[in-house]
Every structure is written in structure tokens, then in C-alpha cells.
PDB file of N, CA, C and O in Angstrom:
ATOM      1  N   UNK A   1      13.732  -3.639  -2.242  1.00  0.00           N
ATOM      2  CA  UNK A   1      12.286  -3.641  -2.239  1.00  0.00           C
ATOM      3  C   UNK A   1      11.766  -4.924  -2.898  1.00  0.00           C
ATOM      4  O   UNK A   1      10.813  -5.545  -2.426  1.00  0.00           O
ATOM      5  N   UNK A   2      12.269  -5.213  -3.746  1.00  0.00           N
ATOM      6  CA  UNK A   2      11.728  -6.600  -4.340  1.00  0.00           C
ATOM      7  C   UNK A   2      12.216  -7.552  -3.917  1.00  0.00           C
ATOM      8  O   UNK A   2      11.628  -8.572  -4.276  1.00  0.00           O
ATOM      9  N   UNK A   3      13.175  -7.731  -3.203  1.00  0.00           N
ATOM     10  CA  UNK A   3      13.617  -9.108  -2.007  1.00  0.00           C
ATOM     11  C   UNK A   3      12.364  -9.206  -1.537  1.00  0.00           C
ATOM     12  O   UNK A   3      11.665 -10.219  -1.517  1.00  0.00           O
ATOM     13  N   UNK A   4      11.952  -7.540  -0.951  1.00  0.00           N
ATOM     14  CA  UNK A   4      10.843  -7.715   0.537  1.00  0.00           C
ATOM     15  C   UNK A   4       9.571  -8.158  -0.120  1.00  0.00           C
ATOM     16  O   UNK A   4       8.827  -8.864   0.560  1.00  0.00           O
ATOM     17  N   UNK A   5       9.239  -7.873  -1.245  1.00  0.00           N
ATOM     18  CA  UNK A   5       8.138  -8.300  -2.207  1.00  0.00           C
ATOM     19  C   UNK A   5       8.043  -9.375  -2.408  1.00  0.00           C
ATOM     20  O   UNK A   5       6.883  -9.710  -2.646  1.00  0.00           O
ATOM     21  N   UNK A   6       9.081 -10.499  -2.441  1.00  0.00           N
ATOM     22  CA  UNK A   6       9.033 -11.897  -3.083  1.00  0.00           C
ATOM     23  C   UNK A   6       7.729 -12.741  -2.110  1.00  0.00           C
ATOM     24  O   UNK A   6       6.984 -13.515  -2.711  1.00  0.00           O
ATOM     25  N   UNK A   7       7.619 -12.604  -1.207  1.00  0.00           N
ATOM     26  CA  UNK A   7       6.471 -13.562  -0.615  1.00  0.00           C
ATOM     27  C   UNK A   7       5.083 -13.429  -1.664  1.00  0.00           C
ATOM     28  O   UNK A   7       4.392 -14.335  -2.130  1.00  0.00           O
ATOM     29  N   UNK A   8       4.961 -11.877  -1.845  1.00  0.00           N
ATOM     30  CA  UNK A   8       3.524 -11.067  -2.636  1.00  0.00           C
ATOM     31  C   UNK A   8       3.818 -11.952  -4.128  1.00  0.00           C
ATOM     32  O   UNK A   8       3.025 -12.528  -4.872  1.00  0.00           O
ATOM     33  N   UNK A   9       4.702 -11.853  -4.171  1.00  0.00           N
ATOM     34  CA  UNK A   9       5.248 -11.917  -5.771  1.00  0.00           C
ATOM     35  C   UNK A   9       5.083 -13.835  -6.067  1.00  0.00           C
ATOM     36  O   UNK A   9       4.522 -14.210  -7.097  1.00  0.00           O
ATOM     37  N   UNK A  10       5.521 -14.659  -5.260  1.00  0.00           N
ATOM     38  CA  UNK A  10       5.611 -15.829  -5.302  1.00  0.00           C
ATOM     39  C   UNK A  10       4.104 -16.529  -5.186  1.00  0.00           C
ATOM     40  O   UNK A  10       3.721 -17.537  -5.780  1.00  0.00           O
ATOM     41  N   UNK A  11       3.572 -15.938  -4.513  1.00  0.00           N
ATOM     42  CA  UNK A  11       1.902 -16.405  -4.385  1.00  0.00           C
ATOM     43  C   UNK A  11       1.078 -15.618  -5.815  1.00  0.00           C
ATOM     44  O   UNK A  11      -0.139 -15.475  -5.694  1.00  0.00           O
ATOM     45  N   UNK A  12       1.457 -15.332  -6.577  1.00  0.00           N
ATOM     46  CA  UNK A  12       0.703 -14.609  -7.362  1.00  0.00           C
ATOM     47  C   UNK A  12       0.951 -15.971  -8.683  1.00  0.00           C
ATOM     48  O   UNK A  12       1.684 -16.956  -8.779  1.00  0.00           O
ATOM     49  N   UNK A  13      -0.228 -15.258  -9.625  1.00  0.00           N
ATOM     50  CA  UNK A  13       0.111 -16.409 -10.506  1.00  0.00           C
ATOM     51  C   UNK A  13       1.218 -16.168 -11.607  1.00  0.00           C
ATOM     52  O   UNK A  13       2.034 -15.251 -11.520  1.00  0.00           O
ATOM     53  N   UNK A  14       1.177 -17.022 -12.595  1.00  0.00           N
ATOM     54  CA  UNK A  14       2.381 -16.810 -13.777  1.00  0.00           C
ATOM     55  C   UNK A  14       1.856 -15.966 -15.156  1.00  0.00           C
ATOM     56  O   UNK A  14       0.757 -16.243 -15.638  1.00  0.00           O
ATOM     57  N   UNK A  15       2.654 -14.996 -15.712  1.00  0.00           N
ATOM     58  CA  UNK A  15       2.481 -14.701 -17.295  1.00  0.00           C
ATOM     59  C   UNK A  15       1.367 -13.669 -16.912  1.00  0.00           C
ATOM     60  O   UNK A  15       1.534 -12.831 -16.026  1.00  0.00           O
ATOM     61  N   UNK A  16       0.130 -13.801 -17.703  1.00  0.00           N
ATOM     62  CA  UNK A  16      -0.712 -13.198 -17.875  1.00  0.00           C
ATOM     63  C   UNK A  16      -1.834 -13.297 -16.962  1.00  0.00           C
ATOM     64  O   UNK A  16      -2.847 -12.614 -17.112  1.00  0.00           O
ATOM     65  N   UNK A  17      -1.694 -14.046 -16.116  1.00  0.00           N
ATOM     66  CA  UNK A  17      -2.162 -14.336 -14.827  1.00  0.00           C
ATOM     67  C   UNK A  17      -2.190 -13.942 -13.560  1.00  0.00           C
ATOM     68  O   UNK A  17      -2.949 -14.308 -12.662  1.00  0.00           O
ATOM     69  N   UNK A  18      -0.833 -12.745 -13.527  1.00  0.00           N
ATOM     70  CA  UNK A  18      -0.005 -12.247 -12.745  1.00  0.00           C
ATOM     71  C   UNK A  18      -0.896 -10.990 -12.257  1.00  0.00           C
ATOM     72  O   UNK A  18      -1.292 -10.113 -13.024  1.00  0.00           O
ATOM     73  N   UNK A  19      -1.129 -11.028 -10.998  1.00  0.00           N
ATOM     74  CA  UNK A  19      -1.595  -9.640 -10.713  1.00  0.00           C
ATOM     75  C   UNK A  19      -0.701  -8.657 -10.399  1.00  0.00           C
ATOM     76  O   UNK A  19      -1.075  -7.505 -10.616  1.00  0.00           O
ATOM     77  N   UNK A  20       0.648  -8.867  -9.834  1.00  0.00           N
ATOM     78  CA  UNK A  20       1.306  -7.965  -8.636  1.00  0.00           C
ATOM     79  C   UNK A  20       2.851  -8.090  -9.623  1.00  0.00           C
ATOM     80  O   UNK A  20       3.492  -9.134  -9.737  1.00  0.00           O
ATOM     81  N   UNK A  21       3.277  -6.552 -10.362  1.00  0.00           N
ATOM     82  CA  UNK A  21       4.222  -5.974 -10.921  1.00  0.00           C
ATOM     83  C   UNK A  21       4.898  -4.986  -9.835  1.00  0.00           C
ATOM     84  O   UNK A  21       4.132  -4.540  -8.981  1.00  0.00           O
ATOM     85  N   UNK A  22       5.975  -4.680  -9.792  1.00  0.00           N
ATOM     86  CA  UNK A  22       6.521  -3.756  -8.662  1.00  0.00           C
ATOM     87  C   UNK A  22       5.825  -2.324  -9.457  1.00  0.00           C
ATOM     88  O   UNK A  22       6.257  -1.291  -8.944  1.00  0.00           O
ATOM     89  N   UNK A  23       5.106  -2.152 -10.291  1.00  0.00           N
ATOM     90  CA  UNK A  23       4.596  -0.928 -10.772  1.00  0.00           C
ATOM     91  C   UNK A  23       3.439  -0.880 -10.234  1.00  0.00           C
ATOM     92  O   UNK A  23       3.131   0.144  -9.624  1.00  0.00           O
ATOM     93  N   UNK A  24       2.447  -2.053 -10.334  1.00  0.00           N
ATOM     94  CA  UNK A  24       1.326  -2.257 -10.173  1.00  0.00           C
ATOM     95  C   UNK A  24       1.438  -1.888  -8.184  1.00  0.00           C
ATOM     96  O   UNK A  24       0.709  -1.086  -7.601  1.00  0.00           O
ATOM     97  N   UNK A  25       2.258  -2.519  -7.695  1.00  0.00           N
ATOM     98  CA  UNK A  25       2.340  -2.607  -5.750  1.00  0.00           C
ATOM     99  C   UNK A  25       2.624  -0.767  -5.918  1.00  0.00           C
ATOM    100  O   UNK A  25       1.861  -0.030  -5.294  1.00  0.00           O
ATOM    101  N   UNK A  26       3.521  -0.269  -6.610  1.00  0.00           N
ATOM    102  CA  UNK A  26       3.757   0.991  -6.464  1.00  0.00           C
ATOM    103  C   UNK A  26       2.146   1.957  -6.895  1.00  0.00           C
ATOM    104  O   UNK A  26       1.736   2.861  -6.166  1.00  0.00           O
ATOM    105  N   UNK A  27       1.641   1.652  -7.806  1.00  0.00           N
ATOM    106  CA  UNK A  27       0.590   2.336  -7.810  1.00  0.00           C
ATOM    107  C   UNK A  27      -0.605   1.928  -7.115  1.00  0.00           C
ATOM    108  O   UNK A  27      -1.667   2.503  -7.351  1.00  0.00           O
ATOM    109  N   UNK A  28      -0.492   0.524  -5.868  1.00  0.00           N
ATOM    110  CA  UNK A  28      -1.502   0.436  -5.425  1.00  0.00           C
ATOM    111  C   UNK A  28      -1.828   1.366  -4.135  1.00  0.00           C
ATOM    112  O   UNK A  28      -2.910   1.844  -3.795  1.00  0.00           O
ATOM    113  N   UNK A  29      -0.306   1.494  -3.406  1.00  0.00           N
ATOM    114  CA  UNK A  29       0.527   2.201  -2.829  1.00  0.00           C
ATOM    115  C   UNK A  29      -0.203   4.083  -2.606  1.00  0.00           C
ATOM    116  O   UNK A  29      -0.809   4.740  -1.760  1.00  0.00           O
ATOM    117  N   UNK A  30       0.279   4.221  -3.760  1.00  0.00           N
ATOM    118  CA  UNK A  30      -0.472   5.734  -4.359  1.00  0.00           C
ATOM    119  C   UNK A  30      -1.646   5.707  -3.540  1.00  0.00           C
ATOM    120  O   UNK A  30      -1.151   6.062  -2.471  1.00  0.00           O
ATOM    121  N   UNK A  31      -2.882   5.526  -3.307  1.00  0.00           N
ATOM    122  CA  UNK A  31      -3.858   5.259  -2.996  1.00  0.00           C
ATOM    123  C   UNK A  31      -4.094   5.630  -1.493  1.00  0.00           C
ATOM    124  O   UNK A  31      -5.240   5.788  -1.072  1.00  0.00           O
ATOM    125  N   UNK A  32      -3.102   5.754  -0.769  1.00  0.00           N
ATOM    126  CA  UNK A  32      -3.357   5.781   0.775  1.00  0.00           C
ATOM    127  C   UNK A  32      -2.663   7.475   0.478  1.00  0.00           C
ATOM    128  O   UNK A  32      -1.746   7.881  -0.237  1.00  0.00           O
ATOM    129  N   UNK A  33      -3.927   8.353   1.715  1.00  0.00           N
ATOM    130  CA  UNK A  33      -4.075   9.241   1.108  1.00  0.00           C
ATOM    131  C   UNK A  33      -3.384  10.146   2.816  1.00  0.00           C
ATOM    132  O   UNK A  33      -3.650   9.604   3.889  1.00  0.00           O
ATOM    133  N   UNK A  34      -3.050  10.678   2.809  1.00  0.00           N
ATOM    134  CA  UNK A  34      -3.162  11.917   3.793  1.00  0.00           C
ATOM    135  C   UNK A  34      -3.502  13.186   3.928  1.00  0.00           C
ATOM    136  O   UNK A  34      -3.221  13.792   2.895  1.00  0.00           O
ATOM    137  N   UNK A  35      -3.891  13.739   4.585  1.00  0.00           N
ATOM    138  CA  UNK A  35      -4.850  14.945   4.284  1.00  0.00           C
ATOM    139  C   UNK A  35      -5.118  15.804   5.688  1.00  0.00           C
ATOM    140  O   UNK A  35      -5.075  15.380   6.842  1.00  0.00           O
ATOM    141  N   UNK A  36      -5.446  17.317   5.152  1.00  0.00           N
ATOM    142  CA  UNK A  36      -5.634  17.909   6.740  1.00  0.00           C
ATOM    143  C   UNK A  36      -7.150  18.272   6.739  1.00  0.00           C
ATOM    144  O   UNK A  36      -7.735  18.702   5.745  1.00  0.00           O
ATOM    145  N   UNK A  37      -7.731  18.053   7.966  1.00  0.00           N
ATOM    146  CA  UNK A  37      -8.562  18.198   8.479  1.00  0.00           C
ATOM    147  C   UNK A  37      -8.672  19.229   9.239  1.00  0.00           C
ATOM    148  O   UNK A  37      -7.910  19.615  10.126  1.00  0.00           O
ATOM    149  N   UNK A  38      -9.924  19.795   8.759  1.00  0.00           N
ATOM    150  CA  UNK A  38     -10.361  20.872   9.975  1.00  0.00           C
ATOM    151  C   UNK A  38     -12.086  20.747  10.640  1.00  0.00           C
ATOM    152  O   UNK A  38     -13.130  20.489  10.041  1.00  0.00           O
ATOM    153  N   UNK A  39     -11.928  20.937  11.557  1.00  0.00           N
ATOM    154  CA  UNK A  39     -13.374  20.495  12.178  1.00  0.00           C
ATOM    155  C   UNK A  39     -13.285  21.638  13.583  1.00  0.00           C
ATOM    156  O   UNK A  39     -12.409  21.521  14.439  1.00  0.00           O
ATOM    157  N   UNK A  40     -14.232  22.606  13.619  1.00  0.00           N
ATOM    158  CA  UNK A  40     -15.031  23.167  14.565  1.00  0.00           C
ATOM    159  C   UNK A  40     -13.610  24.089  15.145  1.00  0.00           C
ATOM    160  O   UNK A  40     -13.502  24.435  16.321  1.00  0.00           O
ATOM    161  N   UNK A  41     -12.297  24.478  13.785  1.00  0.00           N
ATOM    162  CA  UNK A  41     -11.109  25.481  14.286  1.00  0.00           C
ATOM    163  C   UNK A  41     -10.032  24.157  14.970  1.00  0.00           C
ATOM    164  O   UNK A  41      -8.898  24.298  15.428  1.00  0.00           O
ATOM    165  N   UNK A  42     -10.748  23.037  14.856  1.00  0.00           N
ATOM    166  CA  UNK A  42      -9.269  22.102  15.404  1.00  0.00           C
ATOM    167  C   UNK A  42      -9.144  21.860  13.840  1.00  0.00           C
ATOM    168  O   UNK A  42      -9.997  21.678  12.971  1.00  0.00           O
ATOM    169  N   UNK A  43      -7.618  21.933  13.804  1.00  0.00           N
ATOM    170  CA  UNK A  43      -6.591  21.406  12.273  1.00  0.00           C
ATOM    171  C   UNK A  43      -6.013  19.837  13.224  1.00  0.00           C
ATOM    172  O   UNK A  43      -5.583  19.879  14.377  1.00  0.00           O
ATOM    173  N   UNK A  44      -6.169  18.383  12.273  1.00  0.00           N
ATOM    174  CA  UNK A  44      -5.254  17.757  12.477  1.00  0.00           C
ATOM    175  C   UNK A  44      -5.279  16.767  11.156  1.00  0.00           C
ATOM    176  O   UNK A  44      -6.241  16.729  10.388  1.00  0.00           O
ATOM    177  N   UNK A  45      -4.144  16.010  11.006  1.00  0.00           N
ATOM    178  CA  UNK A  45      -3.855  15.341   9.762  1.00  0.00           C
ATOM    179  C   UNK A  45      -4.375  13.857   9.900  1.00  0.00           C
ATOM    180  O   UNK A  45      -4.117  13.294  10.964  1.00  0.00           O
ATOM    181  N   UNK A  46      -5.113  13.132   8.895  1.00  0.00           N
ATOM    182  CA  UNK A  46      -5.724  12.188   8.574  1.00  0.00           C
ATOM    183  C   UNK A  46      -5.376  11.235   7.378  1.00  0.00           C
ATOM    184  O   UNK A  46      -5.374  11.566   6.193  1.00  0.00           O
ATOM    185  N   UNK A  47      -5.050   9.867   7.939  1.00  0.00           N
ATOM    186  CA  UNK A  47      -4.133   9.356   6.981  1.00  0.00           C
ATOM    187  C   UNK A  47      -5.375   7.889   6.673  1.00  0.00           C
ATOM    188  O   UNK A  47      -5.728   7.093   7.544  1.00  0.00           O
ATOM    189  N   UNK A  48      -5.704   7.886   5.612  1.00  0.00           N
ATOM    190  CA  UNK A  48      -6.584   6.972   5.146  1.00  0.00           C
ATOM    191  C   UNK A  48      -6.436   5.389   5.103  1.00  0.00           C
ATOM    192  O   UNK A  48      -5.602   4.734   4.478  1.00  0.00           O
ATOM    193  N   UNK A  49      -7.341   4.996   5.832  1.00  0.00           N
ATOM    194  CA  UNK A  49      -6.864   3.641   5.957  1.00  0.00           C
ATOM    195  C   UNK A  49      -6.976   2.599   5.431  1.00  0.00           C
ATOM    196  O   UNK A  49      -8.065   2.192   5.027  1.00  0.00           O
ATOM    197  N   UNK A  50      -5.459   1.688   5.278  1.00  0.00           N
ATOM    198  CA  UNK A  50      -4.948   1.506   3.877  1.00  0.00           C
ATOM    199  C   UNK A  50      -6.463   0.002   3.444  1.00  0.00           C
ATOM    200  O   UNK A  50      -7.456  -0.060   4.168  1.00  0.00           O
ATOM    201  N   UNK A  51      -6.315  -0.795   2.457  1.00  0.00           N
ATOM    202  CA  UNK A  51      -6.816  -1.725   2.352  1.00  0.00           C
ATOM    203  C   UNK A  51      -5.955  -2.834   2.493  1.00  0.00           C
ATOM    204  O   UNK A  51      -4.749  -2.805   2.739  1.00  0.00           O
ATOM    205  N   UNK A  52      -6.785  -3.951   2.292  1.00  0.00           N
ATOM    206  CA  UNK A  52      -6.012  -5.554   2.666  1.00  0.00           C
ATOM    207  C   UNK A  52      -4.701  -5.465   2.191  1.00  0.00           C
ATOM    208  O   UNK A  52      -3.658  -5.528   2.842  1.00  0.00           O
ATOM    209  N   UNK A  53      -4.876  -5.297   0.874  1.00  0.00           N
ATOM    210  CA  UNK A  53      -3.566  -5.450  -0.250  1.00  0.00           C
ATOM    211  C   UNK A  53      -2.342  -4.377   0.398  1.00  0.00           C
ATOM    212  O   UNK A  53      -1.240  -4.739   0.811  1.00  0.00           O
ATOM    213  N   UNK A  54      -2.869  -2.965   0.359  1.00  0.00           N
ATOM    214  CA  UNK A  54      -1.544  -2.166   1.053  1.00  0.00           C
ATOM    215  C   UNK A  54      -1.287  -2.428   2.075  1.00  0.00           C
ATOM    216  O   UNK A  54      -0.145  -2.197   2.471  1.00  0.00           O
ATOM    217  N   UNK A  55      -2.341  -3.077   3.008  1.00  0.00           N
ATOM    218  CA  UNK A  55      -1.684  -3.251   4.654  1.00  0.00           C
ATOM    219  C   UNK A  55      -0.265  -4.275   4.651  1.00  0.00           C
ATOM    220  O   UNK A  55       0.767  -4.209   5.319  1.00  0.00           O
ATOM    221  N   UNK A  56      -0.857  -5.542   3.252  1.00  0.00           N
ATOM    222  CA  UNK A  56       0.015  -6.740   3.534  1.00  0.00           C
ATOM    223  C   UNK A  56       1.412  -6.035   2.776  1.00  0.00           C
ATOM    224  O   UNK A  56       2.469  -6.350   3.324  1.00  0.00           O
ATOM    225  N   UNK A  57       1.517  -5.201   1.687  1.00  0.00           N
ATOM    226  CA  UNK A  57       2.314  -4.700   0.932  1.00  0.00           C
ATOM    227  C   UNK A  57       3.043  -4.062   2.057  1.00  0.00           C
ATOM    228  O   UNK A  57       4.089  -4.548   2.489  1.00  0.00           O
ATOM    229  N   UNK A  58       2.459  -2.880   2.583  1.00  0.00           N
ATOM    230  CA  UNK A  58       3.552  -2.055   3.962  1.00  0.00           C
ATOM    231  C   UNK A  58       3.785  -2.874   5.176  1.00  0.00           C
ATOM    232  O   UNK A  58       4.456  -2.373   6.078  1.00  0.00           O
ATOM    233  N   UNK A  59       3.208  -4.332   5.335  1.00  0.00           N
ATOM    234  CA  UNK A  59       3.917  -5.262   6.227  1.00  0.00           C
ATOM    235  C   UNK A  59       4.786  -5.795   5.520  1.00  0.00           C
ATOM    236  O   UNK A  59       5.948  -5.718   5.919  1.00  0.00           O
ATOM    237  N   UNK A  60       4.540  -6.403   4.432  1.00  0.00           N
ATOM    238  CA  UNK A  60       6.196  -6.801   3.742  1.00  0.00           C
ATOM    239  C   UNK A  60       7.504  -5.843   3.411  1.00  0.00           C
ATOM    240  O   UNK A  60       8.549  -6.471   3.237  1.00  0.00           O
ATOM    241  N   UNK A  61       7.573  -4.544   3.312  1.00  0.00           N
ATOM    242  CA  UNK A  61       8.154  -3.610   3.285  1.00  0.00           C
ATOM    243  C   UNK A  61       8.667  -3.274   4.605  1.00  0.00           C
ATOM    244  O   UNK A  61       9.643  -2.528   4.691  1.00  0.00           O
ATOM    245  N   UNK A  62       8.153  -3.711   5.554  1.00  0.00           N
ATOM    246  CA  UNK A  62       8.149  -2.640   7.187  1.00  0.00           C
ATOM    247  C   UNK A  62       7.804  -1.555   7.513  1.00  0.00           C
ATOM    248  O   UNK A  62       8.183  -0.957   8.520  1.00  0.00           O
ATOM    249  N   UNK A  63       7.020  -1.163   6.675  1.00  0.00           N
ATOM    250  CA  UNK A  63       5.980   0.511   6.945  1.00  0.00           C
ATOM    251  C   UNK A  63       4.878   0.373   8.053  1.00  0.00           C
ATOM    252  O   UNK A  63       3.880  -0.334   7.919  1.00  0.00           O
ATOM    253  N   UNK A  64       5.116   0.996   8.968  1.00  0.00           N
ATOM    254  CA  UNK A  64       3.707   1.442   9.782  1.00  0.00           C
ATOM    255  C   UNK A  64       3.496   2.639   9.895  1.00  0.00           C
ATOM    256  O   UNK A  64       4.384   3.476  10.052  1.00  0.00           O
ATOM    257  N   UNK A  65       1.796   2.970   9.804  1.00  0.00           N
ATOM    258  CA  UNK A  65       1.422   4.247   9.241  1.00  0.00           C
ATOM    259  C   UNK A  65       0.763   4.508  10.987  1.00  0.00           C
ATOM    260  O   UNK A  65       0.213   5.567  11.287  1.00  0.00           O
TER     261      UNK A  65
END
């Protein structure tokens, strides 16, 4: 996972500057939600759609939702 991270990781800045920790990508992660829906007796499942940061995070990983 952090091989696939190094692009995220290399563009970020240094030290205290740093936005992107493999804790921090893991809890940004958290955030994309799935859920069931019901509307008018139809049930179907609804998966929230992700933002900039998780889209580029589950393209560096190889996740498609």
C-alpha cells in the first residue's frame, strides 16, 4: 500500500508541512459511505461519492467503486 501511495506521498510537503500520513489517507478513506436506501418499497444500496482526494487515493491503490 505505501509503494502505491508514493506518488501522493512525494508531492506532499516535508516535516510539519506534510499533509498525507498512511493514517491520515486511511482515515480520509473512512469517509466514503455506503448505505441502503429505500424509496416508494424499492430497497437499493448507495455508495457516496468519493471526493478529489479519495478518488486520486482509490486510483493510486486500484479501487473502483
Amino acid at each position: 500500500m505505501r509503494q502505491r501511495m508514493q506518488p501522493l506521498f512525494e508531492k506532499d510537503g516535508k516535516g510539519k508541512e506534510r499533509q498525507w500520513t498512511m493514517e491520515n489517507v486511511i482515515e480520509n478513506l473512512r469517509g466514503i459511505r455506503k448505505q441502503q436506501v429505500s424509496v416508494g418499497g424499492v430497497r437499493f444500496e448507495q455508495i457516496s461519492q468519493p471526493t478529489e482526494q479519495q478518488q486520486e487515493i482509490m486510483n493510486l491503490l486500484g479501487i473502483k467503486v
